[in-house]
N, C-alpha and C positions, 0 to 999 in steps of 0.2 A: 738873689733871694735863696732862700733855706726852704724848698719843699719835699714835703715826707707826706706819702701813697700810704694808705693803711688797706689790705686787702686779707680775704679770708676763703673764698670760694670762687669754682669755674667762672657763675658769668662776672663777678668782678675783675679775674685776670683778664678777661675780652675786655672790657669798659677802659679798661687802664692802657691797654695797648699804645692804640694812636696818640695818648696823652704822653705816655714814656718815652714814643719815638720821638715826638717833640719836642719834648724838654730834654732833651740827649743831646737836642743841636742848637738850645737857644740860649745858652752862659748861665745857667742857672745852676743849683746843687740839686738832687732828688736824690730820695732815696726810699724805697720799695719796704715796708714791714707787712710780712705776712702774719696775722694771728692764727694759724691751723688751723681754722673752723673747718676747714676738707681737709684729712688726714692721710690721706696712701696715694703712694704715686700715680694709681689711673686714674683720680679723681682731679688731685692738682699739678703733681708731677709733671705728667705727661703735658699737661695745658703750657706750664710758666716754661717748659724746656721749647714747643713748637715754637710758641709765641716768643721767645728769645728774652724772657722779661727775668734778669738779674736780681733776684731778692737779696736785699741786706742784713735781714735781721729778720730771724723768725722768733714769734713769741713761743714756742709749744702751749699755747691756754689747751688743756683738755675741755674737751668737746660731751661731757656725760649728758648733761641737760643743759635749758637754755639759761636758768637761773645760774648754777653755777658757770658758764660756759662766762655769762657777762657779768658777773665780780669776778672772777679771775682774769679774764682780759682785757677788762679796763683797767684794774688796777695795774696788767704788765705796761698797757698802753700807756696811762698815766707817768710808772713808772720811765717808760721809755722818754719818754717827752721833755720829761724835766732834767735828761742827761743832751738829747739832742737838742732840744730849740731850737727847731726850724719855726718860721716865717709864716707856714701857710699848710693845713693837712687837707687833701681829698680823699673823703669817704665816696664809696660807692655804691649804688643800688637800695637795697634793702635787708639787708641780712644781720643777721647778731651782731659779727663786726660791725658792720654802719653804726649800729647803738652805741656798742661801746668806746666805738672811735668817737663819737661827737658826744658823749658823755666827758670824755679823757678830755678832748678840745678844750669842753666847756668849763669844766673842775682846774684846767693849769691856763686858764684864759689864753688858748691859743688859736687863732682862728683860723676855719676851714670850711670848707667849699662841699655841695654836695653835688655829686654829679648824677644823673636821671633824676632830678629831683622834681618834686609835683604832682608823681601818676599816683593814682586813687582808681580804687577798683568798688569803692562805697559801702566795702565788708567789714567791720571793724572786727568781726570774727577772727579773719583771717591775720595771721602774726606777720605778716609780710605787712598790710597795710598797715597795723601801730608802726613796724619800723620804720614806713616811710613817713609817717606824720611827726614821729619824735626826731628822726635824722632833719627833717625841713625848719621845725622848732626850732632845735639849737645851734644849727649852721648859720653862718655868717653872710652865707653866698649860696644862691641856689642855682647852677646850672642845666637847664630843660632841654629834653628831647625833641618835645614838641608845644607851639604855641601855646596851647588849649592848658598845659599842667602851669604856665603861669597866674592863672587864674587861682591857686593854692598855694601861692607864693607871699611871702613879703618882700624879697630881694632877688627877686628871680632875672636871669638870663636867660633866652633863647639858645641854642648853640647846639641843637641837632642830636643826633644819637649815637656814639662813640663805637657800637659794630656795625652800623652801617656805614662809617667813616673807613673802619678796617676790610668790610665788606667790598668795597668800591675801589680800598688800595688793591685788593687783590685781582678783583676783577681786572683793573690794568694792567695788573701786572702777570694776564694770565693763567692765575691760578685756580682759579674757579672753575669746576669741570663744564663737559655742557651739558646743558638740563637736558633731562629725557624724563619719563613719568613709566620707567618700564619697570622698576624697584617696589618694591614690598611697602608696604605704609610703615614709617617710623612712629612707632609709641611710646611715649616717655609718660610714665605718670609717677607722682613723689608729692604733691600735694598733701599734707596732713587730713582734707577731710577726703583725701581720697582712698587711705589705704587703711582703713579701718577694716575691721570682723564683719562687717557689712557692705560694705559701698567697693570694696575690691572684687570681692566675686560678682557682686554685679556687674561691673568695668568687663571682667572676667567671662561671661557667660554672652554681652554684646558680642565681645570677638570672638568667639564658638559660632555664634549666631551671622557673624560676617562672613570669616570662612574663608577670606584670602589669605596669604601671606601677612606677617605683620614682625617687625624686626625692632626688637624690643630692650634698648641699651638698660639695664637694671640700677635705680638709685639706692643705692645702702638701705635707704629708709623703707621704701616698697621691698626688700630681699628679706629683712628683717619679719616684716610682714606677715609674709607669705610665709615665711621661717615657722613664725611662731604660731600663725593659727593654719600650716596644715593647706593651705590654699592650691586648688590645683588650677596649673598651667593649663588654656586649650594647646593641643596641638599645632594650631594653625600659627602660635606665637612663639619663635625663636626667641629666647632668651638668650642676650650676649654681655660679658662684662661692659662696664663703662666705656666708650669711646671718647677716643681721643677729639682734639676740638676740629683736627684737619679734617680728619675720620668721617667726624659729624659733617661738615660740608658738606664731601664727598658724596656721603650720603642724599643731604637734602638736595643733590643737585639731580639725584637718580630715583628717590622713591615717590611711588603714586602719588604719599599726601600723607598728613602728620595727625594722629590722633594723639593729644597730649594737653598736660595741664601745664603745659610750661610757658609762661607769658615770659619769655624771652625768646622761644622756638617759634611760638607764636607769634612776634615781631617781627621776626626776621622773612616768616615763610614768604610774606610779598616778593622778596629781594629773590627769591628761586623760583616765582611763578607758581606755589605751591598752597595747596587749601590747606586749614584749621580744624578738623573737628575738635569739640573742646567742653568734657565733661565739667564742666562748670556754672555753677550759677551766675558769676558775676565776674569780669574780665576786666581786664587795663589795659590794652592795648583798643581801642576800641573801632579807632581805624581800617588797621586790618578786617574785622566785621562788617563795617561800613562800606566796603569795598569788595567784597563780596570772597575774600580769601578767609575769612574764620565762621566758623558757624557754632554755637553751642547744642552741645547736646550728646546723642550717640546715635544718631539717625547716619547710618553706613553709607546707604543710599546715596546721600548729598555726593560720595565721590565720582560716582554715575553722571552729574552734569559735566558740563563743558570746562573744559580746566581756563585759567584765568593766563593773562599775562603775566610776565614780569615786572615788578615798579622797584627798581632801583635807589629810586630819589625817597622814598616815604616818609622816611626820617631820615633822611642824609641832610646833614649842612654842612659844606665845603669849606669854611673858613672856624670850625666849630673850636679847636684847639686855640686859635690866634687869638677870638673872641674872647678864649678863660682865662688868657693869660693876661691881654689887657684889661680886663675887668679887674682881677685881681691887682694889677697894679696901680686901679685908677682909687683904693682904698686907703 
């Protein structure tokens, strides 16, 4: 079979990983389109070169807005499709790609598979959840991280969570540093209702108010921000460009605990034994929560309890790739 990867941003290039080393060994064709929704090397560069992931075909869609951003790369996507004809397209996650890759599918009746598909965080505010409801809509096949997202499924599969598949390769293979909690809290925030003329300097004045150390990799969209209205840095927050995906590890395997709106940073902290604070009203990963590794809110404090174990397994399923491929062929 004829498979073609449509990918556009960091956590899609992680989601793709363990699926590309796979299909590398099992007689199949694949081949990798990036549509540029992340544009300069330390954002995807740096990601597609660690992770060794060969792109074939980059769209360049300019990225100005999300309107234009998705007729121009569906229509490159579209266009691409009807030269290549492959078999079978995996979209990833939820981002503008994802849109427009299962628009492209469904406009040249090509079918494709969506992998994290299911999670609902019940905000229809947020532009993350349309794209996951429209990606699950027009897919052919839905791929789940976890049990629970098949319940928002029509055609869903079980089959685990794709970085903690690549998580767990690393772990054997040594790469994982070892956890200690003597590191600075890692803060990520990039959420659109977070970097507003308002709700930033709030974010902004909790960590004045915390006062530790806080090491703060910057997203385009928060830098912009900050750019434009003037927003001042506490001291206590190093501001550092984008890290790299190893980088980030690295990291989570050494800092206190993660203040951030990143429901993927936020999936994974279990896997480093690491807590969640989490400036959000309403979360996807909910597990972690439940488990007592995410907390919402900006209550500092919470880092002050007893740090948590490690859960390696949370969303790990070991047979998760062998699963996507025989479903796909059972169509």
């Amino acid at each position: 079979m004829k498979f073609c990867s449509i990918i556009g941003t960091r956590p899609q290039y992680i989601k793709l990983k363990p699926l590309y080393d796979f299909l590398s060994t099992s007689g199949h064709q694949h081949i990798v389109v990036d549509t540029n929704q992340h544009y300069d090397y330390q954002v995807s560069g740096s990601f597609t070169d660690q992770l060794e992931l060969k792109i074939d075909h980059n769209l360049g869609a300019s990225n100005s807005t999300k309107a234009s951003f998705l007729g121009e790369c569906t229509d490159r996507i579209d266009k691409f499709l009807s030269c290549y004809t492959p078999d079978f397209v995996f979209v990833f996650g939820d981002t503008n790609t994802t849109v427009a890759a299962v628009m492209a599918c469904a406009s040249a009746g090509i079918r494709c598979g969506h992998i994290e598909a299911g999670v609902r965080c019940g905000d229809k505010r947020r532009p993350e959840e349309v794209n996951r409801i429209i990606a699950d809509s027009l897919s052919d096949l839905q791929f789940a991280s976890r049990t629970v997202d098949l319940d928002n499924l029509n055609y869903g599969t079980y089959v685990g969570d794709m970085e903690y598949a690549l998580l767990n390769q690393r772990e054997s293979a040594g790469l994982i540093k070892p956890i200690s909690y003597d590191g600075p809290l890692l803060m990520t925030i990039h959420r659109q209702e977070n970097v507003s003329v308002y709700r930033l300097p709030a974010i902004f004045a909790y960590c004045k108010k915390y006062g530790g150390p806080m090491l703060f990799p910057i997203h385009h969209r928060t830098k912009a921000a900050i750019d434009e209205f003037s927003i001042q840095v506490p001291s206590n927050v190093e501001v550092v460009d984008p890290l790299s995906y190893f980088d980030t590890l690295d990291v989570l395997s050494e800092c206190k605990g993660l203040f951030t709106d990143s429901g993927g940073l936020t999936k994974i902290s279990p896997f480093f034994g690491k807590k969640s604070l989490v400036p959000l009203e309403s979360v996807e990963w909910s597990e972690s929560f439940n488990c007592g590794y995410g907390h919402k809110g900006t209550d500092f404090e919470w880092f002050d309890q007893p740090i948590v174990p490690r859960n390696k397994e949370l969303y790990h399923c070991k047979y998760g790739c062998e699963t996507i491929l025989k479903r796909i062929l059972e169509l």
